[in-house]
C-alpha positions in Angstrom: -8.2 -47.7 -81.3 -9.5 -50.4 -78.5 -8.6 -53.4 -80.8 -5.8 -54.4 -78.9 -7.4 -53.9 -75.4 -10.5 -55.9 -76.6 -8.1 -58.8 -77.6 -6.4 -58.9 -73.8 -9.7 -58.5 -72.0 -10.7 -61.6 -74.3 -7.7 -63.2 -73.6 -7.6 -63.1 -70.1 -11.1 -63.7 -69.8 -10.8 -67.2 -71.5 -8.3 -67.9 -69.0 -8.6 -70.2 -65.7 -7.2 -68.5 -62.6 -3.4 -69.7 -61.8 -0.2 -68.0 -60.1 2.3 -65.5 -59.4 5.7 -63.3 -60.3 8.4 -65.2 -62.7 11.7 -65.3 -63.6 12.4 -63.9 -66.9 15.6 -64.8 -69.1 17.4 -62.7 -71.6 15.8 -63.0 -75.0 12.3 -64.0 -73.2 11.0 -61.1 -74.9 10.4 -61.0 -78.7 11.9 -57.5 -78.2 15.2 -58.8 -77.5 15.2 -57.0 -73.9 15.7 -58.4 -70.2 13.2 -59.1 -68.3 13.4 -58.7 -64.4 10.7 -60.3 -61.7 9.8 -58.0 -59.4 10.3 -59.9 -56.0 8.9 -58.9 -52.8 10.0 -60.1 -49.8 11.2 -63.8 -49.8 10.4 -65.1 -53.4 10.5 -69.2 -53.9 11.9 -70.0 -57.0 9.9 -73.0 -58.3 11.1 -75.2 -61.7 7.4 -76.8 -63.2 8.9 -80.3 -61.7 9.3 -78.9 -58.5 5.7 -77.2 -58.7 4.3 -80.9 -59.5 6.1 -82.4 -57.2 5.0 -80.2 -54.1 1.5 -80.2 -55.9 1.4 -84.0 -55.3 2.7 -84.3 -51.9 0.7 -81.3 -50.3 -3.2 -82.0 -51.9 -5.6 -83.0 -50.3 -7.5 -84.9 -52.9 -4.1 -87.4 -53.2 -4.5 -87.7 -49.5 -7.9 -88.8 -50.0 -7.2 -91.2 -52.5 -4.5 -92.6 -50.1 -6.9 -93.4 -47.7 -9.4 -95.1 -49.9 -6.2 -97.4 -50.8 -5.9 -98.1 -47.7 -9.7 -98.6 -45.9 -9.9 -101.2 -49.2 -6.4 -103.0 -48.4 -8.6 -103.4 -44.7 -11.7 -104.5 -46.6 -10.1 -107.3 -48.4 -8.0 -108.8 -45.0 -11.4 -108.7 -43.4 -12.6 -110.6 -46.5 -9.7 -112.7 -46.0 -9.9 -113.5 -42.4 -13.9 -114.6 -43.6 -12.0 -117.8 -45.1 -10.5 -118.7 -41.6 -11.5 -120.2 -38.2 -13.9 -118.6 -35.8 -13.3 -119.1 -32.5 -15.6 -117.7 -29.6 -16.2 -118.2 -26.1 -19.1 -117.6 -24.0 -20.5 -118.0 -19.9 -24.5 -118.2 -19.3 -26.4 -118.4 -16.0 -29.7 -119.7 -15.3 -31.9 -120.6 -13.0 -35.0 -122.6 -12.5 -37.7 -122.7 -10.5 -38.3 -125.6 -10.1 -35.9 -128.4 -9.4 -36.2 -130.4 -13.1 -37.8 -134.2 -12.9 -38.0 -137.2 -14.9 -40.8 -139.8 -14.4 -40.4 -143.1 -16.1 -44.0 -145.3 -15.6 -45.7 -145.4 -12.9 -42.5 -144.5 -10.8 -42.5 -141.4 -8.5 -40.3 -138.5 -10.0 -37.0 -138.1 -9.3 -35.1 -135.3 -9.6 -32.1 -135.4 -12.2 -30.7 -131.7 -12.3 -30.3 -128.0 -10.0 -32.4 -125.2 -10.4 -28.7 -123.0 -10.7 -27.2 -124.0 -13.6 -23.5 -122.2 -14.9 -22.2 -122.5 -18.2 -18.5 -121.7 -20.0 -18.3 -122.6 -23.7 -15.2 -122.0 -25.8 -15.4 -123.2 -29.8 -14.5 -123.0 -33.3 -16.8 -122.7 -36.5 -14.7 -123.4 -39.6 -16.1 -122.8 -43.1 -16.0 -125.6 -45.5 -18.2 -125.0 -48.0 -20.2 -122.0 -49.0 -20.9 -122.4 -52.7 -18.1 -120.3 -53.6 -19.6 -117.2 -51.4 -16.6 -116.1 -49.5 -13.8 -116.8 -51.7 -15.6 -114.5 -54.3 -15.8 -112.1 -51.5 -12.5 -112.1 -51.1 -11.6 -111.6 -54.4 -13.9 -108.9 -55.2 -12.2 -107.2 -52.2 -8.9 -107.6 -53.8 -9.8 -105.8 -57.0 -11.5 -102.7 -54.8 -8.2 -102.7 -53.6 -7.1 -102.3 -57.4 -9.7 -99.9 -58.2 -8.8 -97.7 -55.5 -4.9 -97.6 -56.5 -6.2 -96.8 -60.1 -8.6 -94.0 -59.2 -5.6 -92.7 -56.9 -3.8 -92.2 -60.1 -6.6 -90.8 -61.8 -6.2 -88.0 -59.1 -2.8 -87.5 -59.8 -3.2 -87.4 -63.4 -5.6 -85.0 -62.7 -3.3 -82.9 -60.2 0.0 -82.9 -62.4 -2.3 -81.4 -65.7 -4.0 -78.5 -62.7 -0.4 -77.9 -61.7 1.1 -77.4 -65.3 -1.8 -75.2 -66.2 -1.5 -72.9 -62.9 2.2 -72.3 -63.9 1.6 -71.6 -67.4 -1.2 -69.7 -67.1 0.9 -67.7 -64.8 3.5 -67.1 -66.9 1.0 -66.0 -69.7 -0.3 -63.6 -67.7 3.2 -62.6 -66.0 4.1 -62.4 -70.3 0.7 -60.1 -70.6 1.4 -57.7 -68.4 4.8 -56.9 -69.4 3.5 -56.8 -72.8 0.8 -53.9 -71.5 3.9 -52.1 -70.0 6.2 -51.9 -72.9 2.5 -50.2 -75.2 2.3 -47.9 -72.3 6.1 -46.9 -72.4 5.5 -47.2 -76.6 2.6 -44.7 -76.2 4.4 -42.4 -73.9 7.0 -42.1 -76.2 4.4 -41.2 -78.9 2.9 -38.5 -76.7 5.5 -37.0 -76.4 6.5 -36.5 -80.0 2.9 -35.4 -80.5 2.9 -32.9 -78.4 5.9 -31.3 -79.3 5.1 -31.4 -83.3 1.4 -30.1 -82.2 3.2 -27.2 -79.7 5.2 -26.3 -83.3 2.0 -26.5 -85.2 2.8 -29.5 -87.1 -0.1 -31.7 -86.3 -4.3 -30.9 -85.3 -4.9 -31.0 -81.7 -7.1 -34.4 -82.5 -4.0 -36.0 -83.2 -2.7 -35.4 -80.2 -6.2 -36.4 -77.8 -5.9 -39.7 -80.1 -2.9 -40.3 -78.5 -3.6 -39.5 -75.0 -6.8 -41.4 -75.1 -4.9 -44.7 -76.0 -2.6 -43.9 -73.5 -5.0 -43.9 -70.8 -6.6 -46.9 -72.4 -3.3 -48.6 -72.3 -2.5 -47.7 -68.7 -6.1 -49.0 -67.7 -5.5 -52.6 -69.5 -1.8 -52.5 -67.7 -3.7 -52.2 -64.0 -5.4 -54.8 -65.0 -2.8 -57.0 -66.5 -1.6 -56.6 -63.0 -4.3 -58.0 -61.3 -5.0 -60.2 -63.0 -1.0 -61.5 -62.6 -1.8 -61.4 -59.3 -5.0 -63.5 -59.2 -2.7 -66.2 -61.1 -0.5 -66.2 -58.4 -2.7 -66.7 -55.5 -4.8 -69.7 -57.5 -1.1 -71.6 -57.8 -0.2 -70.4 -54.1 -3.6 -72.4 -53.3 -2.9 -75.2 -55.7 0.5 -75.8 -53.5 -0.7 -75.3 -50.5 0.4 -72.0 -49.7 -0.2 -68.4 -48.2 -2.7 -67.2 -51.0 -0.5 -63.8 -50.9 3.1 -65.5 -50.7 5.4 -64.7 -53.3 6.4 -67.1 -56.3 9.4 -66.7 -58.5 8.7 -69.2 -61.2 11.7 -70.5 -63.7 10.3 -69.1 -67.5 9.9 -72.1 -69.8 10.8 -70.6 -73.7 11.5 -73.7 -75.6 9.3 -76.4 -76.9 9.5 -79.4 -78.5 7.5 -81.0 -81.3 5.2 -84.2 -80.6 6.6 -87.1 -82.7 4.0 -89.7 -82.0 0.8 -89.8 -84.5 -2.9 -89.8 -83.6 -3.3 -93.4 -83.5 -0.1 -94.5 -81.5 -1.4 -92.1 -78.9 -5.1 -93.7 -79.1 -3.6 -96.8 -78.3 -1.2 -95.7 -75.6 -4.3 -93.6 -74.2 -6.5 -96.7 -74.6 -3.7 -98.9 -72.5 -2.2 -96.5 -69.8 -5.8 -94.6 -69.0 -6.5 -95.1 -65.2 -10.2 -94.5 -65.7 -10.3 -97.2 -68.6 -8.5 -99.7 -66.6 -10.8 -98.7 -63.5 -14.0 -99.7 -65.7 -12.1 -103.0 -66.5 -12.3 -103.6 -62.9 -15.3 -103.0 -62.5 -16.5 -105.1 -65.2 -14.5 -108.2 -63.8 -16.2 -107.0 -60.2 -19.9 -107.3 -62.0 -18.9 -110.9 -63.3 -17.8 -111.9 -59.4 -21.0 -110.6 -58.2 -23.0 -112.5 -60.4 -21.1 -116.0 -58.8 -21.4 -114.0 -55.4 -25.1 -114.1 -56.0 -25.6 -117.7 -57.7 -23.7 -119.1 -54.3 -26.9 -118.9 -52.4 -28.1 -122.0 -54.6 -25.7 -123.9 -52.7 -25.9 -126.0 -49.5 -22.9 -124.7 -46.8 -21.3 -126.9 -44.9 -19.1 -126.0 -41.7 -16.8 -127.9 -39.2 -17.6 -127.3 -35.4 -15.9 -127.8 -32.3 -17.0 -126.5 -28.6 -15.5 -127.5 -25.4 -17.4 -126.9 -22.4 -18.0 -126.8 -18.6 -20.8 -126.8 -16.7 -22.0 -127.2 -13.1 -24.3 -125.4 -10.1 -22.6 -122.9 -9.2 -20.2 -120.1 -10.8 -16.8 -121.6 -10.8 -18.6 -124.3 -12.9 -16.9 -126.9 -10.7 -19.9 -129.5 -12.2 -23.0 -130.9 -10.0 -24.5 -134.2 -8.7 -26.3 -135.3 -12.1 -24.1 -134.3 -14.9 -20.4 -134.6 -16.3 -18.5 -131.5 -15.5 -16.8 -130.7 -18.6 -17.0 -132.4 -22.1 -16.1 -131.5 -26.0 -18.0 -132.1 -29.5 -16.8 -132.1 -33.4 -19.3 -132.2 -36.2 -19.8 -131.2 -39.3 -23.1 -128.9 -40.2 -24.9 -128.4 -43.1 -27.4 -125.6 -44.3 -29.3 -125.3 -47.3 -31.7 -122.9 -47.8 -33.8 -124.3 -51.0 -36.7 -122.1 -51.6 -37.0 -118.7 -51.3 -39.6 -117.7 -53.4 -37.2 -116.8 -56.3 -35.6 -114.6 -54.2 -31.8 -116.2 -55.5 -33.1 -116.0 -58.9 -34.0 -112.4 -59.0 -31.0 -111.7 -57.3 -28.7 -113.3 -59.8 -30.7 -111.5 -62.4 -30.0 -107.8 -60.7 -26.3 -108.8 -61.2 -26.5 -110.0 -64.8 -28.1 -106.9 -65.1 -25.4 -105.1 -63.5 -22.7 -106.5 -65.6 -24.4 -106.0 -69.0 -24.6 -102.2 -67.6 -20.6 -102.2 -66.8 -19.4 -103.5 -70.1 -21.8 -100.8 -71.8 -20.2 -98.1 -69.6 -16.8 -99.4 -69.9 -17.5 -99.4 -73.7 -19.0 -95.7 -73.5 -15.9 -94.5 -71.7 -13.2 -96.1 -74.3 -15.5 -94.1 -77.1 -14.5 -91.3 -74.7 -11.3 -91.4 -74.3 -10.4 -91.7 -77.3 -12.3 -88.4 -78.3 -10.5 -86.3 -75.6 -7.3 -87.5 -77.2 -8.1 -86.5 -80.2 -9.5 -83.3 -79.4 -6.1 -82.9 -77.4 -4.1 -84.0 -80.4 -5.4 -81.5 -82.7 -5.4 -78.6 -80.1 -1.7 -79.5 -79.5 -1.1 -79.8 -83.4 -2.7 -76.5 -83.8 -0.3 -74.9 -81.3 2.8 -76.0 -82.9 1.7 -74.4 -86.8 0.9 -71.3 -84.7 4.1 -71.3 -83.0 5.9 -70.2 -86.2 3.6 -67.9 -87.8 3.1 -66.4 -84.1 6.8 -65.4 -83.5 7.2 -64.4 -87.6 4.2 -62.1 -86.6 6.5 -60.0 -84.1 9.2 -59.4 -85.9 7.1 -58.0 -88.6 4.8 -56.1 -86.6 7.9 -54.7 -84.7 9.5 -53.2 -87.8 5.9 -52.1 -89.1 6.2 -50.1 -85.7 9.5 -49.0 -86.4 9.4 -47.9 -89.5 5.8 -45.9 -89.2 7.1 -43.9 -86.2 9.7 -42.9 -88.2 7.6 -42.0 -90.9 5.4 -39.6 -87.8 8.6 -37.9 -86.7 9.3 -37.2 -90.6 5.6 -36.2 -91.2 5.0 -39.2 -93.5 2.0 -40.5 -91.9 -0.3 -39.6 -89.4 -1.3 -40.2 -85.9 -3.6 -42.9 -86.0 -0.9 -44.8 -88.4 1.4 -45.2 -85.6 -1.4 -46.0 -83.0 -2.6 -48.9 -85.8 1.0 -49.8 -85.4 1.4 -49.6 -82.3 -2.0 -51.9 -82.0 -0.7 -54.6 -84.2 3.0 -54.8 -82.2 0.6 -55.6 -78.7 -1.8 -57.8 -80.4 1.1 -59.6 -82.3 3.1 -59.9 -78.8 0.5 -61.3 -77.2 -0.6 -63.8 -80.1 3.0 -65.0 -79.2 2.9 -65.6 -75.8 -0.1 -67.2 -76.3 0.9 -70.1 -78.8 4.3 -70.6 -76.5 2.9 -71.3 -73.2 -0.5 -72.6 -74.9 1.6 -75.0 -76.8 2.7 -76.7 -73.1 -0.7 -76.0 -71.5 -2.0 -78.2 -74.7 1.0 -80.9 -74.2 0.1 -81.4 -70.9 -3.4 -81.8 -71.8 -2.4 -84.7 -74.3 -0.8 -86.0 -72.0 -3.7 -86.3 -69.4 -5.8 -87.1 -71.8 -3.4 -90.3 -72.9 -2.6 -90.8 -68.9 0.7 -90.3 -69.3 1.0 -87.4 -67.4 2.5 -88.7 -64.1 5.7 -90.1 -66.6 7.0 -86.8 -67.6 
C-alpha cells in the first residue's frame, strides 16, 4: 500500500524550496492534539509581516532598484542643469615666429603684434532656443525617474509574494512531516497488535510482513519529510538574509478568510494599481517625447554669449604695445543645420516606429495581466471550495480509521483494511494542509497578480 507515499513524494515535489521549524497551536492538528516545534538553539519567532518586512529591508534586488531611483533622479538634474548657463574659462599660449606685419600700398611693413602672445578667457553660453531639444530631454529624464520608482515596486511586489510563499510552503512542509510522524506512530501501534494476534495464531504471517513493510515505507517518507522541512527552512533563511542553517520558529497561520471582491473588480483594480502596466504607460509617453526629441533637429538653435578676456605678451597677460589689454563681447548665435541627407527624417521615423512598438507592447501586457489575474482568481476560488470538503475529509477518514481498527482487534476485518485506512487518514491530512496554506499561497498570488501585494 504506497498510495499515500506516492501522494507526498508528489506533493513535495510540486513544491518550490522555502523555510524552517514552526510554531504550532493547539487544535493546529485535525487530530485535535498539540503540536510542539522542535527548537534548537536560539529560535527567531517570525509573524508572516515580520518575515515581509525583513524580506524587504535586507534584499538585494530592492537595493538595486534603490539605486536605479536614484542614478535616474541624477540623470534628470543633469538634464536639468542642460537648460541653464554654461560658464567656462580658459588660458592659451602661443608663439610666432615671426614678428606679424601689415603692409598697406607701396608702404614698407610695419609690424603690429609680438611673436609671444598670452591669452585668459572667461564666458557664458546660454541656451535660447533649441527646437524644443533640451526641454524634452529633461522631461524624458523626469519620467525615467518615474519608471525607475515603478519598477522598484515591481520588485517589491515581487519580494512580498517570494516571502509569503517561503513561509507557507514551510509550514506545509513543517504540517507534512508531522503528518508522516503521527502514520508511523499509527503503524506502530498496528504492528504491534499484529504481532501479538499472529504470536496467538489469529492472523497469517503475511498479515503481519504487510504491516511491517508499510512501516518501513512510512518511516522512509518521514526522513524525508524531514529533509525536506529542512530544505524549506534554509531557502526562507536565504530569502531573509540569513545563516542558511539558523533556526526559524514561525507563528502557524490556521484561519482564512474568504475573497469578497468579483473577477472583474479585481481586473480593474489589477489594470489600475499594476506597476508593470503603469511602467509601459511610461514608456509609451517616453516614445511620444522621443519622437519631438528627434523632430528638434529641424530647427535652427540660437544661444546668448558672453566672454570677457585678457590678453598681452607675456604670462601675467598684463597686455602689449599694439593691442587693448582686456575687453568683453555679447551676441547672440545662431545654428541651423538644414540638410543632412534625410538623416532627421529617418530619425524621426525610427521613433515613430518606436512608439507604434510601445503602445503594441503596453497593449500586449494589459492582455496579460489581466490573464494572470484571472488564472489567480480561479486558483484562489478553487482553494476556498476545497477548504471545506478538505477538512470534512479528515474527520471522516479519521473515524473510518477508528472504527476499522477496532474492527482488526475484534477480528472483523483484515490487515490490509486497516492499512487502506490508515492510507486514506495520511492522504486525507495531507489534502488538508494543502488547501489551508495553499489557500494563502493562492491569496498572495492574487494579490501580486492585482499589485496589491505591498497593501496588505
Amino acid at each position: 500500500m504506497k498510495k499515500w507515499i506516492w501522494l507526498f513524494v508528489w506533493i513535495l515535489i510540486r513544491l518550490p524550496l522555502p523555510p524552517a521549524l514552526f510554531g504550532a497551536e493547539e487544535g493546529a492538528n485535525p487530530e485535535g492534539k498539540e503540536e510542539t516545534a522542535e527548537a534548537s538553539a536560539p529560535a527567531s519567532h517570525l509573524t508572516l509581516e515580520e518575515a515581509v518586512r525583513i524580506a524587504l529591508e535586507k534584499n538585494s534586488e530592492i537595493k538595486i532598484a534603490e539605486s536605479s531611483v536614484a542614478a535616474a533622479k541624477a540623470r534628470a538634474r543633469s538634464a536639468s542643469a542642460d537648460l541653464l548657463a554654461k560658464f567656462e574659462t580658459g588660458y592659451s599660449m602661443t608663439r610666432l615666429s615671426d614678428d606679424p606685419e601689415a603692409v598697406f600700398g607701396a608702404n614698407p611693413a610695419f609690424i603690429i603684434g609680438s611673436k609671444p602672445n598670452y591669452r585668459w578667457t572667461v564666458g557664458f553660453a546660454q541656451p535660447i532656443f533649441t527646437g524644443f531639444a533640451l526641454t524634452t530631454a529633461h522631461e524624458l529624464a523626469e519620467l525615467g525617474v518615474d519608471t525607475a520608482k515603478l519598477e522598484k515596486e515591481e520588485v517589491r511586489e515581487e519580494i512580498i509574494l517570494r516571502t509569503k510563499e517561503a513561509y507557507f510552503q514551510h509550514l506545509l512542509a513543517g504540517r507534512f512531516r508531522s503528518v508522516a510522524e503521527d502514520a508511523v506512530k499509527r503503524l506502530r501501534s498496528h504492528l504491534k497488535d499484529a504481532q501479538a494476534m499472529y504470536d496467538a495464531g489469529m492472523i497469517p504471517r503475511n498479515d503481519l510482513l504487510k504491516s511491517e513493510v508499510q512501516l518501513a515505507d512510512a518511516e522512509q517518507e518521514l526522513v524525508r519529510a524531514g529533509n525536506r522541512e529542512e530544505l524549506t527552512r534554509s531557502n526562507l533563511n536565504l530569502l531573509l538574509k540569513r545563516g542558511i542553517n539558523d533556526d526559524l520558529l514561525l507563528e502557524d497561520i490556521l484561519s482564512w478568510t474568504p475573497y469578497a471582491p468579483s473577477l472583474e473588480e479585481s481586473l480593474r483594480q489589477g489594470l489600475e494599481k499594476r506597476p508593470e502596466v503603469h511602467v509601459m504607460e511610461v514608456t509609451v509617453e517616453q516614445a511620444g517625447k522621443s519622437v519631438r526629441l528627434a523632430r528638434s533637429h529641424y530647427y535652427p538653435g540660437v544661444m546668448l554669449v558672453g566672454e570677457y578676456y585678457r590678453q598681452g605678451d607675456n604670462a601675467e597677460v598684463n597686455g602689449n604695445d599694439f593691442t587693448n589689454t582686456k575687453n568683453a563681447l555679447i551676441g547672440l548665435e545662431a545654428k541651423w543645420t538644414f540638410f543632412e541627407w534625410g538623416k532627421t527624417g529617418d530619425d524621426v521615423a525610427q521613433t515613430l516606429y518606436e512608439k507604434e512598438k510601445a503602445e503594441e507592447s503596453r497593449n500586449r501586457l494589459r492582455d496579460k495581466v489581466a490573464i494572470e489575474i484571472k488564472q489567480a482568481y480561479l486558483d484562489l476560488q478553487t482553494a476556498m471550495k476545497n477548504m471545506d470538503t478538505a477538512k470534512g475529509a479528515v474527520e471522516q477518514a479519521k473515524e473510518n480509521y477508528r472504527i476499522t481498527d477496532l474492527q482488526y482487534k475484534e477480528q472483523m476485518t483484515t490487515s490490509t483494511e486497516v492499512l487502506d485506512a490508515q492510507t486514506l487518514l495520511s492522504q486525507a491530512e495531507a489534502h488538508y494542509y494543502g488547501a489551508l496554506y495553499g489557500y494563502n499561497v493562492a491569496s498572495a498570488s492574487l494579490l501580486r497578480a492585482m499589485g496589491a501585494g505591498r497593501e496588505q
